[in-house]
TORKOL-4160 file (C-alpha; in steps of 0.2 Angstrom, whole numbers, padded with zeros to 4 digits, m for minus):
331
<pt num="1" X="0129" Y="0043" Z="0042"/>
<pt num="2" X="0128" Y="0050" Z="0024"/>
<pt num="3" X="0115" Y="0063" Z="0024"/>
<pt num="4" X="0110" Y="0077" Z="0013"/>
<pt num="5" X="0112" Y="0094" Z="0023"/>
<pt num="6" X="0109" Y="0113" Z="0022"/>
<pt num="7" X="0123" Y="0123" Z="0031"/>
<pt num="8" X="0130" Y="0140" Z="0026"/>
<pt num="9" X="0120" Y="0149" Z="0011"/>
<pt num="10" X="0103" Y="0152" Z="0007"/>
<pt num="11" X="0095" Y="0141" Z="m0006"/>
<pt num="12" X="0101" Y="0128" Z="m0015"/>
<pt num="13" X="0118" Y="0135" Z="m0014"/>
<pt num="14" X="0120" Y="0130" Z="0005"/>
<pt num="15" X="0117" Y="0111" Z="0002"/>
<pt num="16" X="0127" Y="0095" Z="0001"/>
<pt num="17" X="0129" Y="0078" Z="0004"/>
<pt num="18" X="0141" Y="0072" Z="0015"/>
<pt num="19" X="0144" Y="0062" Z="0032"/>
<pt num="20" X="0136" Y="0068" Z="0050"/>
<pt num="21" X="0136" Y="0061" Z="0066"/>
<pt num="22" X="0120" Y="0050" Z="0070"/>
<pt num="23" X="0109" Y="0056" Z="0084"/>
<pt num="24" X="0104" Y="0039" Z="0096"/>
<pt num="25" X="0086" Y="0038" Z="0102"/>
<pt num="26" X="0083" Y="0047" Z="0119"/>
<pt num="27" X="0068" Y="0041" Z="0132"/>
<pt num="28" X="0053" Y="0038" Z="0122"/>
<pt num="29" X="0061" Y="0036" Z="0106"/>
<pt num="30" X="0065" Y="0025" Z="0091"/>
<pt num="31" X="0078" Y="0027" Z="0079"/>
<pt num="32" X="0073" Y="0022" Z="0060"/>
<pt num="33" X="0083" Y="0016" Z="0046"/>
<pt num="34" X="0077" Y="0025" Z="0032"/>
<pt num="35" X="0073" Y="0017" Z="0013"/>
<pt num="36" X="0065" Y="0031" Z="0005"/>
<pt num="37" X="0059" Y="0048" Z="0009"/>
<pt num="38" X="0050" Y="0059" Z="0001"/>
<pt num="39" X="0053" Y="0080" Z="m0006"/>
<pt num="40" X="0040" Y="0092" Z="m0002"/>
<pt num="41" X="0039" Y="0111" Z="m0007"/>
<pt num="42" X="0041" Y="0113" Z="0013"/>
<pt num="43" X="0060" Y="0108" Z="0009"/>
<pt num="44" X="0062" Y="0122" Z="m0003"/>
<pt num="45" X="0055" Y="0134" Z="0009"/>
<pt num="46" X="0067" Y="0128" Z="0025"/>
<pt num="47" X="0083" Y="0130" Z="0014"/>
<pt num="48" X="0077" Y="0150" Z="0015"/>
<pt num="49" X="0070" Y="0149" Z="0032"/>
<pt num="50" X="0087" Y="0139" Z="0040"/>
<pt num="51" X="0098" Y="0153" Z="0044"/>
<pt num="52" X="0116" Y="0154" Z="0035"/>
<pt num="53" X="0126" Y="0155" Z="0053"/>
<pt num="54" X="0114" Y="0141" Z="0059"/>
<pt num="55" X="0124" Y="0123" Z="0064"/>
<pt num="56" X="0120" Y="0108" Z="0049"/>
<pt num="57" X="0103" Y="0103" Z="0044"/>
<pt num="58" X="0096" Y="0088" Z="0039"/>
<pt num="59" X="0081" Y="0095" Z="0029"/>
<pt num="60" X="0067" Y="0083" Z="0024"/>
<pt num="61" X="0050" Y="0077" Z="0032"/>
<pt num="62" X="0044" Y="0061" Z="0025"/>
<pt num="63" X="0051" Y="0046" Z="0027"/>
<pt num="64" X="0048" Y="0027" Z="0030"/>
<pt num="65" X="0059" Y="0012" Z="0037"/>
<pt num="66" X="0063" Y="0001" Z="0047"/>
<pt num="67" X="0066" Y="0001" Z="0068"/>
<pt num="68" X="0085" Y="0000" Z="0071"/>
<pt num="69" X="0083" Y="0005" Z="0091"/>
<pt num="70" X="0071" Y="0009" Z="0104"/>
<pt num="71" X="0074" Y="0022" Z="0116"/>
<pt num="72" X="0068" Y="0017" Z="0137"/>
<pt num="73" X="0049" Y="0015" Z="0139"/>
<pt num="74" X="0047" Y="0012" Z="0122"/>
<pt num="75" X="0033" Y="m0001" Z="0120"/>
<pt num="76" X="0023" Y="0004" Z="0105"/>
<pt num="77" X="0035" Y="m0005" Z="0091"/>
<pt num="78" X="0052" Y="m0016" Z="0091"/>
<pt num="79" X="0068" Y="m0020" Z="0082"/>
<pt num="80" X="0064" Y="m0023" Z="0064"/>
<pt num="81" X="0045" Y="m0016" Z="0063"/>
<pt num="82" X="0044" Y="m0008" Z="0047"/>
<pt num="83" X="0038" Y="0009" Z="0050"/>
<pt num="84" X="0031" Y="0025" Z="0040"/>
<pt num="85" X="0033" Y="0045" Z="0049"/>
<pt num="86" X="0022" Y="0055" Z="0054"/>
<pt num="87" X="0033" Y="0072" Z="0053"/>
<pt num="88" X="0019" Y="0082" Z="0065"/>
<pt num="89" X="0028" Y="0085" Z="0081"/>
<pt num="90" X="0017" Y="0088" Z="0096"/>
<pt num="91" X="0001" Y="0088" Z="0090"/>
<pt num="92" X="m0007" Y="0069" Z="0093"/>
<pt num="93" X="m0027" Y="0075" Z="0095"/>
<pt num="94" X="m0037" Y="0084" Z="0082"/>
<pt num="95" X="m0041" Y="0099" Z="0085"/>
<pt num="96" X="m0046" Y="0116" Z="0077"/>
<pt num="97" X="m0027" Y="0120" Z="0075"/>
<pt num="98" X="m0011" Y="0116" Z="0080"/>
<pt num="99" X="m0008" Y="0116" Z="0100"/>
<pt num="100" X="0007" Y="0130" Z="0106"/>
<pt num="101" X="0025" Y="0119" Z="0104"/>
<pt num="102" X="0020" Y="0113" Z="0087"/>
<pt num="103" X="0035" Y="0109" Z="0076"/>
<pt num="104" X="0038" Y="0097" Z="0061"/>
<pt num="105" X="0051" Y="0086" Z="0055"/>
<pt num="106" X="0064" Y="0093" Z="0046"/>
<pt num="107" X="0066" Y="0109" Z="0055"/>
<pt num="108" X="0071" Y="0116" Z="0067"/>
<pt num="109" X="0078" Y="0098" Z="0070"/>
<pt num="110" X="0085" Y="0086" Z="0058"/>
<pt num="111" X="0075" Y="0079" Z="0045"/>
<pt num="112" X="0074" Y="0062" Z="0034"/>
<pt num="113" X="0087" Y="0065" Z="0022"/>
<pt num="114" X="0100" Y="0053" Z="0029"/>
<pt num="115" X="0102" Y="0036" Z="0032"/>
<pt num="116" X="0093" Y="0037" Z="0052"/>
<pt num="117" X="0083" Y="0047" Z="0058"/>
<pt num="118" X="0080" Y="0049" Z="0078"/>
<pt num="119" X="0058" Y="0052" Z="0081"/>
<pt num="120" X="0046" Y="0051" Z="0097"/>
<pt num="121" X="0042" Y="0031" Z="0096"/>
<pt num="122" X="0023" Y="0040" Z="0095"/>
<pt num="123" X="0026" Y="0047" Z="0078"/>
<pt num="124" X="0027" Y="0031" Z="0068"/>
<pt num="125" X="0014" Y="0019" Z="0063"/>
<pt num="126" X="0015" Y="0002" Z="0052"/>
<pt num="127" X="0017" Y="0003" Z="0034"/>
<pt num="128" X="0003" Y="0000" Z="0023"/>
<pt num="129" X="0007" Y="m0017" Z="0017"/>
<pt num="130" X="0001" Y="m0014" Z="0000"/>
<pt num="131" X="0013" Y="m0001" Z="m0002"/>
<pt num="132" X="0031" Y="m0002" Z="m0010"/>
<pt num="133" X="0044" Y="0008" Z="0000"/>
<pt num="134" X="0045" Y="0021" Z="m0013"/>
<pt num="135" X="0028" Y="0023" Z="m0011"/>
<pt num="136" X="0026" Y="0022" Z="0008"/>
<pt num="137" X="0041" Y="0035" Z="0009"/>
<pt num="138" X="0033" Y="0047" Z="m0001"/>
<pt num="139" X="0014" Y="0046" Z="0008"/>
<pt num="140" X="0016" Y="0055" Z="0025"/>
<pt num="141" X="0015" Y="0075" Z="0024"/>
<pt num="142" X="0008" Y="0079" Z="0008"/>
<pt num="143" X="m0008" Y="0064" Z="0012"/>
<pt num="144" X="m0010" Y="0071" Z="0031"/>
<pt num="145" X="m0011" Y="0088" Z="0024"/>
<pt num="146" X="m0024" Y="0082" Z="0010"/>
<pt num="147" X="m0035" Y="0072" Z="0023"/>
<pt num="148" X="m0034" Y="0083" Z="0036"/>
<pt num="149" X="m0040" Y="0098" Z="0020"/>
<pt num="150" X="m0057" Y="0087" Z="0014"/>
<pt num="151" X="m0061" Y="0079" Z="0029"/>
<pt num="152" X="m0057" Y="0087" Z="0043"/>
<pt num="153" X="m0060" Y="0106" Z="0037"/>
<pt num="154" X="m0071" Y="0105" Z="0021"/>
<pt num="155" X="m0083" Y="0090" Z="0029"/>
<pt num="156" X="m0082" Y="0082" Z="0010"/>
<pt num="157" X="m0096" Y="0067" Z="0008"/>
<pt num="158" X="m0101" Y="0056" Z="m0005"/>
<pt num="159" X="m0108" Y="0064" Z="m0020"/>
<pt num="160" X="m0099" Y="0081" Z="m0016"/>
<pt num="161" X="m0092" Y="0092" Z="m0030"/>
<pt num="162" X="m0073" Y="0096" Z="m0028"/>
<pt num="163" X="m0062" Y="0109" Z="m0037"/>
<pt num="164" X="m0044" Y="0108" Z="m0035"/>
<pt num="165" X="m0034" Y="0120" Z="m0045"/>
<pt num="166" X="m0016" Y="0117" Z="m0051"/>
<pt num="167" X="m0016" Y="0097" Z="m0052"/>
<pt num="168" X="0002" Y="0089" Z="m0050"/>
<pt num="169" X="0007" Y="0092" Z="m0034"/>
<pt num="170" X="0009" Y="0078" Z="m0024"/>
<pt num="171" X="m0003" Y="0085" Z="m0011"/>
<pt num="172" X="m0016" Y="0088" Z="m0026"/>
<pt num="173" X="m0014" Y="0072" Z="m0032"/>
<pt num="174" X="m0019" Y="0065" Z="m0014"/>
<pt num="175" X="m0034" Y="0076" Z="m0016"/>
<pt num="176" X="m0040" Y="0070" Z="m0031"/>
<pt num="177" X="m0038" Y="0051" Z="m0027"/>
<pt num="178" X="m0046" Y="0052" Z="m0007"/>
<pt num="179" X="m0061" Y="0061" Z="m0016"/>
<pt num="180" X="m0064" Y="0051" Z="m0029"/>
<pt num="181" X="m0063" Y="0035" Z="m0017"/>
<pt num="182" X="m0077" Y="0042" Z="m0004"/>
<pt num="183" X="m0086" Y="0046" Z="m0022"/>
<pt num="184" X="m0084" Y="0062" Z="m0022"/>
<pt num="185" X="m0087" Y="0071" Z="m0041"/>
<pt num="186" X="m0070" Y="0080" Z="m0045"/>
<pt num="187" X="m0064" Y="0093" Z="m0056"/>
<pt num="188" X="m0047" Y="0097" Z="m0060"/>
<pt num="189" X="m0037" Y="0112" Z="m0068"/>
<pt num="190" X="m0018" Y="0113" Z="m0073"/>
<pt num="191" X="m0011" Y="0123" Z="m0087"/>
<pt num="192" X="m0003" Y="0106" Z="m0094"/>
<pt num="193" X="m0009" Y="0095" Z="m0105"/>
<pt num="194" X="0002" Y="0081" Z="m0100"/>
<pt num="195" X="m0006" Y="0084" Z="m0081"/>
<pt num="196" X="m0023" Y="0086" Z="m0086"/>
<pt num="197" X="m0022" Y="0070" Z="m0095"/>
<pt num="198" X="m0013" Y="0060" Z="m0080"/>
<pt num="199" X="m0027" Y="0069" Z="m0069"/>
<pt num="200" X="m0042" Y="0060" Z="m0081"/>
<pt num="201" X="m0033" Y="0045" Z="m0080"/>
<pt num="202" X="m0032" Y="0044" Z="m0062"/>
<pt num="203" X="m0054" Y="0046" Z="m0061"/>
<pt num="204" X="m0053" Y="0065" Z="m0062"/>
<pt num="205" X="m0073" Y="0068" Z="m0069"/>
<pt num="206" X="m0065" Y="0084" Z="m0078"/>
<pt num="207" X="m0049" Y="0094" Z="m0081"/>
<pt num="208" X="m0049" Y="0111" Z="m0085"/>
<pt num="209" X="m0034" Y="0124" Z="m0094"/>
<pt num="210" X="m0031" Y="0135" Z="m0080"/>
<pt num="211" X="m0029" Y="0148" Z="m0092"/>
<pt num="212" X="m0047" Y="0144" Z="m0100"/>
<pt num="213" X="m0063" Y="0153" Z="m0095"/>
<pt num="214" X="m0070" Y="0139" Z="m0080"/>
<pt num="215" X="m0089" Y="0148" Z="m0081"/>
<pt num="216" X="m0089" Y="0141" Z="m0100"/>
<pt num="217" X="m0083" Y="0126" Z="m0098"/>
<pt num="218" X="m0091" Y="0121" Z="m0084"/>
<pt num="219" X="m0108" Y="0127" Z="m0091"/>
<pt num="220" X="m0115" Y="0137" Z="m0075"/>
<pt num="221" X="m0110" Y="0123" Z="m0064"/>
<pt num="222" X="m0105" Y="0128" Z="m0047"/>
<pt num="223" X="m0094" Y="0116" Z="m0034"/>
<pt num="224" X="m0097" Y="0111" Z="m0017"/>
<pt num="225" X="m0080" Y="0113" Z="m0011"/>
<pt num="226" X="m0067" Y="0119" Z="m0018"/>
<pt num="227" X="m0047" Y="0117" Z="m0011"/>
<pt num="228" X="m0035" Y="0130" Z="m0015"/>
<pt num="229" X="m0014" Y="0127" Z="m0015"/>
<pt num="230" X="m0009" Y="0138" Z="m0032"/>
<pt num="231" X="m0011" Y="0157" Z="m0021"/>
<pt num="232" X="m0016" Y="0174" Z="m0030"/>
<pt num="233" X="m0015" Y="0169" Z="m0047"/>
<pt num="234" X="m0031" Y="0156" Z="m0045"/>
<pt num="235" X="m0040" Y="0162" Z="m0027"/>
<pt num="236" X="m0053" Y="0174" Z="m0033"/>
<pt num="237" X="m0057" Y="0162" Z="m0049"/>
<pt num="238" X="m0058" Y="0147" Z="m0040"/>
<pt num="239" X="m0068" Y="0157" Z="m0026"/>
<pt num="240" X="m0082" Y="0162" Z="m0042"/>
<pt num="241" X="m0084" Y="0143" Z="m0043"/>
<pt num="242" X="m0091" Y="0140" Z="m0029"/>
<pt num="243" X="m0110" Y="0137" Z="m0024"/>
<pt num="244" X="m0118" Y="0148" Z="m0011"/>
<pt num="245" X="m0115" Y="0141" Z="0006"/>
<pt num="246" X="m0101" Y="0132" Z="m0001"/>
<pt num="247" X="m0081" Y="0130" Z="0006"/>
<pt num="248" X="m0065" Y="0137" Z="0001"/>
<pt num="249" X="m0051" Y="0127" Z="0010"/>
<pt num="250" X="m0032" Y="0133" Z="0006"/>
<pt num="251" X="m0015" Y="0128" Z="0012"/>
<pt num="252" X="m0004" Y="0132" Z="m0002"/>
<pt num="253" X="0001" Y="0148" Z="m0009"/>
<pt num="254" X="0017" Y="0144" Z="m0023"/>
<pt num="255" X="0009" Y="0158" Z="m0033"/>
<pt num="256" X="0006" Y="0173" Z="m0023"/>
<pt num="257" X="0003" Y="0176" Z="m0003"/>
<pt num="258" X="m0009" Y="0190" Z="m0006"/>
<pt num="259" X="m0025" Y="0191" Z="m0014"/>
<pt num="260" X="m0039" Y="0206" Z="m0014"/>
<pt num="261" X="m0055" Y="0198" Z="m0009"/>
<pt num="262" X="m0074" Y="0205" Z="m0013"/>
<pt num="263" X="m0080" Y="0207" Z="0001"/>
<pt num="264" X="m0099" Y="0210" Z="m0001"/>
<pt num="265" X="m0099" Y="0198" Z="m0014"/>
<pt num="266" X="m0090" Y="0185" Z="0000"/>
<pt num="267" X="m0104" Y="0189" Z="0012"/>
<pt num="268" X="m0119" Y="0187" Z="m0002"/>
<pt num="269" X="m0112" Y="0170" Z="m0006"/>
<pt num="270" X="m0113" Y="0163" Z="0011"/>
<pt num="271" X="m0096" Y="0157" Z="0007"/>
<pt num="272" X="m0084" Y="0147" Z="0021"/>
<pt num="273" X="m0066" Y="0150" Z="0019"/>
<pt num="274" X="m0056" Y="0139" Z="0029"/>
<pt num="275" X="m0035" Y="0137" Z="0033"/>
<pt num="276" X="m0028" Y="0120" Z="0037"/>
<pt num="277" X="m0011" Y="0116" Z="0035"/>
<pt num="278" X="m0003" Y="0099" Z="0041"/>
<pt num="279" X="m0013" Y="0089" Z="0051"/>
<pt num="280" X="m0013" Y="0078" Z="0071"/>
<pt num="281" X="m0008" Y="0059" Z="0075"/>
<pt num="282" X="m0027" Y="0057" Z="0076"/>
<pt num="283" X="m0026" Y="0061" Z="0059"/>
<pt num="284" X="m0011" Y="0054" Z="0053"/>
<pt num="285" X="m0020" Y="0037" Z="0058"/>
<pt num="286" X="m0038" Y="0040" Z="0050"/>
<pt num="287" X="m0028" Y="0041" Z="0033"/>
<pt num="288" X="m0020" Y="0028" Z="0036"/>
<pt num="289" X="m0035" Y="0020" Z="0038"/>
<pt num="290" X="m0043" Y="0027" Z="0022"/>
<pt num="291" X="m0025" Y="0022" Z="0011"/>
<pt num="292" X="m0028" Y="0003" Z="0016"/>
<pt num="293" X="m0047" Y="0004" Z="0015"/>
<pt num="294" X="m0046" Y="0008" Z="m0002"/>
<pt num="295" X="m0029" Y="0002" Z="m0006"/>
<pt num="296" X="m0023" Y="0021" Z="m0010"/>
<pt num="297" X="m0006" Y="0020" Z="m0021"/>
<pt num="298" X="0003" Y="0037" Z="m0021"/>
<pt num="299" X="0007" Y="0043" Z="m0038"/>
<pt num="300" X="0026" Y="0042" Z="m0041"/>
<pt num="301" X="0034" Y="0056" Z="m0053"/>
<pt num="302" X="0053" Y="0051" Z="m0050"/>
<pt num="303" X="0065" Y="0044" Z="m0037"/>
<pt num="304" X="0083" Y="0050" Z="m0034"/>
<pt num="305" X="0097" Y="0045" Z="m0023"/>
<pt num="306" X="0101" Y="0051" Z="m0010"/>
<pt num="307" X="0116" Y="0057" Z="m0018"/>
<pt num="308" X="0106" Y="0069" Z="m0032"/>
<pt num="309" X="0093" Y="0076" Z="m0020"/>
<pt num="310" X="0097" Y="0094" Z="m0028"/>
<pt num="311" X="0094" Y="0088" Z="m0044"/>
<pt num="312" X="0077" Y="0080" Z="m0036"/>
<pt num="313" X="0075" Y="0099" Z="m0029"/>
<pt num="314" X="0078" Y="0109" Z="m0044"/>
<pt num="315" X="0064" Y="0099" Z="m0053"/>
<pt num="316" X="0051" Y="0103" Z="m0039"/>
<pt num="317" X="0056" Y="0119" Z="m0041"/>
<pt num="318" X="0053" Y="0120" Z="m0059"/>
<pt num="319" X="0035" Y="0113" Z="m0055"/>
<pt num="320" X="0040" Y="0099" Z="m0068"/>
<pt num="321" X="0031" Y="0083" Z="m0058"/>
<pt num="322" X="0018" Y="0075" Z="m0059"/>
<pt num="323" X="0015" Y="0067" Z="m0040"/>
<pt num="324" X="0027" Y="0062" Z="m0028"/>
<pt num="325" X="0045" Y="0064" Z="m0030"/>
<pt num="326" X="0055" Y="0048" Z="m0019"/>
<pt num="327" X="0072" Y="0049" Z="m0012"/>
<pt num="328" X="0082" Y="0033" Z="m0012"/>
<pt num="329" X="0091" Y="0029" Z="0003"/>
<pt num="330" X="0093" Y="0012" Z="0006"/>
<pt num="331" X="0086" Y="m0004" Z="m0002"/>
């Protein structure tokens, strides 16, 4: 199958696309032909992680397609069911985090980045029939995560105020449209124009310059909850946002690991500051449930080929999206 691979270098350097051998379903598996996939920072970060002397990877989490074989025992779908990932391995309850064996699609094993992709038949659910496939390809690990960060973690409710810092990320992007359709108030920053704009037009209540003074324009108004992804350069300002008692949820940090924290001022405020990353099966389906409630569309930046998915990298990595960037596989 044609795939597109890591093997031999760090970085973009070590990828390619070319042919690999397909891997068949075991026990308790499906095989999927894939249409679209999806690219998420995550991928970035495996072609450092996936060691140079390490066999071929197929990198890549999200993904939706079709059922081309069922493993034995399989009951749960058949031939032809069309089919969207859930890349969370071995986590199917919710729980306050991740149980011990946890892994995600992508890596260690192969990833959606090819033509098939070999999952536990428990990993896939239907496709949201309002979705296209570009948009159903691109939906899995970056909604999860989002859902499983307002719900989940930061309890958000109707009439909530929400910070999210750094809108244009597909994962921001799934923020600001699950908060908004619960009814949610929510205020957006990005130091782009262009992104604060595509963030009004997509019911954002108000979009801030990242570089401006947020007290100012924001008139003394504090938030509820706010969610961090952007890292040092944003933690502590988004954290002075925040009303007493409020929450700090973060899963992202593109622009710095390490941050110096106030400590008494933390304590004073009553603040809770909460980790999430990715998110259960349990999960996985209550989004679901939420997209097709309120007919959810992710927002679509670009779509590559297959072929170009280092051109689709490079533009992730130059933060130039807006949303979700597709991968073309098959029609």
């Amino acid at each position: 199958m044609k795939a597109f691979v890591h093997e031999g270098k760090k970085g973009l350097a070590g990828t390619g696309y070319r042919e690999i051998k397909e891997i068949q379903p075991q026990a308790g598996e499906v095989k999927v032909k894939l249409k679209y996939a999806g690219l998420n920072h995550r991928d970035l970060f495996v072609l450092e992680r996936h060691k140079e002397n390490d066999p071929a990877l197929v990198i890549g989490s999200d993904g939706a397609g079709v059922i081309e074989e069922v493993g034995e025992g399989v009951t749960n779908v058949k031939l032809g069911d069309e089919v969207i990932i859930d890349a969370s391995l071995g986590w199917q309850e919710k729980s306050d985090a991740p149980p011990a064996g946890f892994e995600i699609i992508g890596l260690p094993g192969h990833g959606t980045f090819a033509e098939y992709i070999s999952v536990p038949a428990d990993n896939v659910e239907p496709k949201p029939p309002h979705l296209t496939w570009e948009e159903a390809g691109v939906l899995p690990l970056a909604a999860l995560t989002a859902y499983r960060a307002l719900f989940t973690r930061a309890k958000v409710k109707a009439g909530d105020t929400v910070l999210l810092p750094g809108v244009g990320s597909g994962a921001v992007t799934y923020l600001l449209l699950f908060a908004k359709a619960i009814g949610a108030r929510v205020i957006v920053t990005s130091r782009s124009e262009f992104k604060r704009e595509q963030a009004l037009k997509l019911g954002a209540d108000l979009a801030l310059n990242s570089n401006s003074y947020w007290e100012k324009e924001l008139s003394g108004e504090k938030v509820d909850i706010a969610v961090e992804t952007v890292g040092a350069a944003t933690f502590n300002k988004t954290l002075d946002q925040l009303r007493p008692g409020g929450s700090l949820v973060t899963f992202g940090a593109s622009a710095g690991d390490e941050v110096t924290l106030d400590i008494r001022k933390f304590f004073y405020g009553q603040y809770n500051l909460l980790g999430t990353t990715m998110g259960s099966h349990e999960e996985f389906r209550e989004m679901l449930e939420l997209v097709n409630k309120y007919k959810i569309k992710p927002v679509l930046d670009q779509v590559f080929p297959l072929s170009e998915t280092a051109d689709a990298m490079k533009r992730l990595e130059e933060s130039e999206q807006f949303g979700k960037i597709g991968i073309e596989i098959s029609r």
